[in-house]
N, C-alpha and C positions, 0 to 999 in steps of 0.2 A: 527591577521594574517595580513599581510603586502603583498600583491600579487605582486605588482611592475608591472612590463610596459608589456603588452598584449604581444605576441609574435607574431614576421612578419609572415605575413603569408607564408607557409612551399611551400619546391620546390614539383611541381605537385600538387597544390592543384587544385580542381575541383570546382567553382564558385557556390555556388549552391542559389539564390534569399532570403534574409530573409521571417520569415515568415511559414504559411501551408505550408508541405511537404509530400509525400508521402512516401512509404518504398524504392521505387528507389532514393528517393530522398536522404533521410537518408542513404541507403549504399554510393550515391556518398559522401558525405560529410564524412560517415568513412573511405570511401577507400582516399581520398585526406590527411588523418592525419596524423602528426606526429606523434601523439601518442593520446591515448585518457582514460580519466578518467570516469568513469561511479560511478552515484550516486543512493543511493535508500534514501527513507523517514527514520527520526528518526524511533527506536524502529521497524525494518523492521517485514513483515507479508513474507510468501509464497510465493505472489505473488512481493512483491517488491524485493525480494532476489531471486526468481527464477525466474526474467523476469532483470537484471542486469549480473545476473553470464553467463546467456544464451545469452547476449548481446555481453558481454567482450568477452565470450570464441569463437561465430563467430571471432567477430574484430579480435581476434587475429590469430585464423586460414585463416583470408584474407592478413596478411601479416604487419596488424598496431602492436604495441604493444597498452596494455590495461591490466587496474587495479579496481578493485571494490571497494567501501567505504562506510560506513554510519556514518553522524555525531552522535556525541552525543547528549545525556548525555549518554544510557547505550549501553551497548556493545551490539553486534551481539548473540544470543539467540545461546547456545550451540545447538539444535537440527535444527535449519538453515543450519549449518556450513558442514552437509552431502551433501547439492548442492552443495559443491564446494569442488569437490578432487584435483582441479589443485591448491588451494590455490590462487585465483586470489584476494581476499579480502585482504584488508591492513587497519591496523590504520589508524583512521583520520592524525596521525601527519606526516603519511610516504609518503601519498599523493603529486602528482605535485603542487606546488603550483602557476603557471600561465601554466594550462592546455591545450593546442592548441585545442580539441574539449574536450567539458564536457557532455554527457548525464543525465538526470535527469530520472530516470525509477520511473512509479507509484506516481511521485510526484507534488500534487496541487497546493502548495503556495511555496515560498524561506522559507518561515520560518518552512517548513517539512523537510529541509535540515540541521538542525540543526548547529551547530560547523562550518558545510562545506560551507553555507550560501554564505561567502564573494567569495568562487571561482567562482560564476558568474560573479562577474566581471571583474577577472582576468583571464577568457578565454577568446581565442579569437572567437569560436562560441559554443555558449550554445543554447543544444536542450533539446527539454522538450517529451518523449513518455508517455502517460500518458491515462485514462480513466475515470478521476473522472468528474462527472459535473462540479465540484466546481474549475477547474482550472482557474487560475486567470491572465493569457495569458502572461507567464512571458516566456524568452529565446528568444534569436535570430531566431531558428525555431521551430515548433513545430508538433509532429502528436499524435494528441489528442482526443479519440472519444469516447465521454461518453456512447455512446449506446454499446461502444464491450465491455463486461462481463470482462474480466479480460485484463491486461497488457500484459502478455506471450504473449497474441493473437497476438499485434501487434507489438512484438518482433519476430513470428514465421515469421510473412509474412517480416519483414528485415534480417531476418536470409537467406529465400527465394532468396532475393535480393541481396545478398552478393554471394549467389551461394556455399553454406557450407551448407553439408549435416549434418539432426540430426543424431547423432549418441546418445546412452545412457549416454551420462555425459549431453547434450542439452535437449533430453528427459525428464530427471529427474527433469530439472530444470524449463520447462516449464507446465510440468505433477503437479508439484505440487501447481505452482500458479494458474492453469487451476482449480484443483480442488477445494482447498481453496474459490477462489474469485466467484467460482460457487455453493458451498453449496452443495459438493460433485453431483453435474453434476444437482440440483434440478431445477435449472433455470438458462440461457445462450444460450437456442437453441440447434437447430440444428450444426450450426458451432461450438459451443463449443463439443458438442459429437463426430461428427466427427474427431477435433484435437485431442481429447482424444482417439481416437479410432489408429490413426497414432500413437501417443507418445509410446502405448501400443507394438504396432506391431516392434517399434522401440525399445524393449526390457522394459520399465517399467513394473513394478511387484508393482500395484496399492496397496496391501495389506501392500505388505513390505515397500514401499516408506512410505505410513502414518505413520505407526508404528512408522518409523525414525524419523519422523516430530512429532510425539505427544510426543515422549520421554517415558521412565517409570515411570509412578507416585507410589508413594509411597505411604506405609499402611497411613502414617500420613493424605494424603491429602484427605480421605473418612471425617475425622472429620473434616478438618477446611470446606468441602463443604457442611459437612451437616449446620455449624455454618453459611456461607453465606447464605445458602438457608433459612436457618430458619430465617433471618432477611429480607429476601425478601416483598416486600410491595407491593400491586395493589392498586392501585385509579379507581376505575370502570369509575368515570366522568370526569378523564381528557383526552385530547384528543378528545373534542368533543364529549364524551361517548364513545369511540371507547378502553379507558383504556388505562392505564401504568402500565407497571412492571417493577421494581425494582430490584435490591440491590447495597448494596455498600462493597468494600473491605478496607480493611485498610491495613498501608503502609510495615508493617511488614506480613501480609500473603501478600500479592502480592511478596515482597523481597523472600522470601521463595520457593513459592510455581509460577513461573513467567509465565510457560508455561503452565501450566495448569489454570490458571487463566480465562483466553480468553474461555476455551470453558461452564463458567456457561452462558455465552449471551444464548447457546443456548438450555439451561433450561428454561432463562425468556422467549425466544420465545417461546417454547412449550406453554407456559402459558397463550400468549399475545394474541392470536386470530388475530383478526382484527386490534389489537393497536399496543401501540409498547414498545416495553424491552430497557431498562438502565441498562448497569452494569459501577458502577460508578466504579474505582480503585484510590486508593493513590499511584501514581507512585512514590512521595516524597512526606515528612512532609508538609500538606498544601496544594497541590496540585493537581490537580483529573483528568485522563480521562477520559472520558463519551464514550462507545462505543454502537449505536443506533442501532437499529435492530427494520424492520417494515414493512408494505406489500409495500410500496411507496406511499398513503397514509394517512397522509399528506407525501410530500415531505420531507426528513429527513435530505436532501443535504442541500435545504433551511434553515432548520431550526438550520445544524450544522451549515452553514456559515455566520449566524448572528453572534453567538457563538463565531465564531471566529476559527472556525473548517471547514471543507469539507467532503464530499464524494459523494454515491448516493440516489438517492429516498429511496431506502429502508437497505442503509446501510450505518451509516458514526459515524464521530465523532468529536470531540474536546477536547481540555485541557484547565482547567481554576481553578486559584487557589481560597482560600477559604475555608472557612467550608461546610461539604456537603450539607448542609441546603440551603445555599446562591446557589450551584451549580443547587439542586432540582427545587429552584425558577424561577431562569432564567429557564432551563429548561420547567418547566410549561407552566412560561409565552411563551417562543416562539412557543412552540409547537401550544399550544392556537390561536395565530395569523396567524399560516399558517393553522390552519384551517378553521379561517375566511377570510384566503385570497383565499384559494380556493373554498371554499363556495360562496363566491361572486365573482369569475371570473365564477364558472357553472351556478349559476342565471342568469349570461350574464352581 
């Protein structure tokens, strides 16, 4: 991709400090654009799909125009695509390609931007709204808060600030990474059940929304999950004793079976107690994502982002190619080390 020379900055643009910004700060910056691209992480979740679409659709009821996108490799999960009735999502190849403002929704590193990567720096300001610990302090501004439970959050409070009412296409799209990112409302607080209690009142139909988002699995997928399950594996002693659970998918049932895949994590939890669950997947021939789930701890943010991965304490992940055996390893091993690294900061 070839971005070419930044664009001058636009008539009435609103000067806004590189750097920390807040949600006032972030709407001056969208209301000063010419136009603005919105991004969420490779292989989007709920909440990176529902905390972009609900981004774009303010911006552009404030008067900018805006477009949603996720790089590759795979596409936007057909049961996602219900957040967005206005169709604001576009292929990667239809995208600006030197964007005037670029937001980055729900995203750690550049390299969760996949394909889309290079438009950082061919815009001319790139902001980062995000919540994972593990961000790694990249874009021109940023509002970033590892402590608020899901992304929508801090999409709702710029939506606020825009002065755009939720209406049910905003709702839905907030409503669902609200839930998701919260383990259906199990932890996030008080503030998180409150915005879910507005979203509601704003016309979501929490029953029917899932439903949309899980998709209808088929007869087939009872056997290929009894088949993961039964190859499920516990290590009682790693983790400090605290245990691992297991399993791995291979690259042909994940191809198959894509969205249903994600919820055996939380069979391993059922399992994990106090330790913490691995569901490893063959995204492709060779190469594996590892999605962590655990009480925080150890720290699982830490341990993805040795890895080479991010999230939070008690959820995250990474990609790493190899045989699964090599993936297990590492794995071990880091886990192992943060828990002698927190072992030995409570000693003192």
């Amino acid at each position: 991709m070839a971005p070419g020379p930044v664009p001058a900055t636009p008539p009435g643009h609103r000067d806004v400090p590189p750097g920390p910004v807040d949600a006032d700060g972030v709407a001056e910056l969208l209301r000063g654009a010419s136009g603005v691209l919105v991004l969420g992480h490779i292989r989007p979740d709920a909440d990176a799909m529902g905390s972009a679409v609900a981004l774009a659709t303010a911006v552009r009821r404030s008067g900018v125009p805006a477009v949603v996108s996720f790089g590759g490799p795979d596409p936007v999960p057909e049961t996602l695509r219900t957040l967005d009735p206005d169709g604001l999502v576009v292929e990667p190849d239809e995208v600006p390609q030197r964007p005037d403002v670029l937001v980055c929704c729900d995203v750690s590193s550049p390299p969760r931007l996949g394909s889309l990567t290079p438009l950082l720096d061919a815009a001319r300001v790139s902001l980062v709204v995000d919540h994972h610990a593990s961000y790694t302090g990249f874009g021109t501004h940023h509002l970033v808060e590892p402590q608020t439970p899901a992304t929508v959050m801090l999409v709702r409070r710029i939506v606020a600030a825009l002065g755009v009412e939720v209406d049910l296409t905003l709702a839905r799209a907030l409503f669902a990474g609200l839930y998701t990112d919260t383990g259906g409302f199990r932890f996030g607080g008080a503030d998180a059940l409150r915005l879910g209690a507005e979203l509601v009142d704003a016309g979501v139909e929490p029953r029917e929304l899932m439903r949309e988002l899980s998709g209808a699995s088929s007869f087939a997928w009872l056997a290929a999950l009894a088949t993961i399950l039964a190859g499920a594996r516990r290590e009682p002693d790693a983790v400090g004793g605290a245990g691992l659970v297991w399993a791995s998918v291979d690259a042909a049932t994940v191809d198959r079976f894509r969205s249903e895949v994600a919820s055996v994590s939380g069979h391993l939890m059922a399992t994990a107690g106090d330790g913490v669950a691995a569901l490893i997947s063959e995204i492709s021939p060779g190469e594996w994502s590892t999605s962590l789930r655990g009480t925080g701890v150890p720290d699982l943010s830490a341990v993805a982002t040795r890895l080479g991965g991010g999230g939070h304490p008690g959820a995250a992940g990474v990609e790493r190619p190899g045989p699964v055996s090599d993936v297990l390893d590492a794995l071990r091993t880091e886990l192992a080390a943060q828990v002698d690294i927190e072992n030995a900061r409570a000693a003192g």
